[in-house]
N, C-alpha and C positions, 0 to 999 in steps of 0.2 A: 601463508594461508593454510591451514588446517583441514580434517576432513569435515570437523565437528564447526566449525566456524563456516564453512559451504552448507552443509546440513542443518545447523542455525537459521543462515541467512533466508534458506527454501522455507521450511516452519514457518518462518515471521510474516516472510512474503506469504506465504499462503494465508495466514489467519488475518493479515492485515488486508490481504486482496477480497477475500472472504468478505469480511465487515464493509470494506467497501462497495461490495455489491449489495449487504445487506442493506445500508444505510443510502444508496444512490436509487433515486428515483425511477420506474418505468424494469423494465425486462435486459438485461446485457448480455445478449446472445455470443458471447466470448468465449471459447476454449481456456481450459484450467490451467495452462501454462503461461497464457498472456494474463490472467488476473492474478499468478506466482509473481512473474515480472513486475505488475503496476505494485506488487505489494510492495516491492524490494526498495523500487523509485522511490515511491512513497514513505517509507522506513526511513529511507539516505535524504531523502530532503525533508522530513517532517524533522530529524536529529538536527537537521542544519538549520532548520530555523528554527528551532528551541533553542538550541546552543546561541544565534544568532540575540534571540528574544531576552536570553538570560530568565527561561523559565523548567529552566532543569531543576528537580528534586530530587533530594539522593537520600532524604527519609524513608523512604518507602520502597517496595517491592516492585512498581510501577514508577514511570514519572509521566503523573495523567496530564498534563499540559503536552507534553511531546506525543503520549498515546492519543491524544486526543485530533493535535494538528497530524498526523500521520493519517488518523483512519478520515478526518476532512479531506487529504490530498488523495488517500486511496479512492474516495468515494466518486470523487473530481477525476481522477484520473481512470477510472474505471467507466463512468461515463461518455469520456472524451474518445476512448478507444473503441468502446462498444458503438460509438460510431461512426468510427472511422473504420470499424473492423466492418462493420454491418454496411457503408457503402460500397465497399469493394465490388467489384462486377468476376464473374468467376465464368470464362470465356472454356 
């Protein structure tokens, strides 16, 4: 693993964490490291189930079926956490 392939990976996750707050419904009161995170998840298993789906496309610049299942899993999983993050009790 490379520096440029860690530094990649942070990018992706941020713009895909990004769009998933964009697109998830209501307010995600989350710190910008754990919406880094949900993006990276979301990356690594939207890949896997495109590959899975057999709906990768290697004409283009994008492969909007995998961009597409990624930023629905970002938006999902940016929800999920925001509130889970948001029940926590801070004693």
């Amino acid at each position: 693993m490379t520096i440029g392939s860690v530094i990649g990976a942070l990018v992706i996750g941020l713009i895909l964490g990004l769009l998933g707050k964009l697109v998830a419904p209501g307010r995600q009161n989350i710190p910008l490291w754990l919406t880094i995170l949900v993006g990276i998840v979301a990356a690594f298993i939207g890949s896997l189930i495109a590959g899975w789906l057999n709906v990768q496309e290697t004409s283009g610049w994008f492969d909007w079926w995998e961009l597409i299942i990624q930023i629905v899993l970002a938006a999902v999983g940016v929800s999920v956490v925001a509130g889970v993050y948001g029940r926590r009790s801070v004693h």
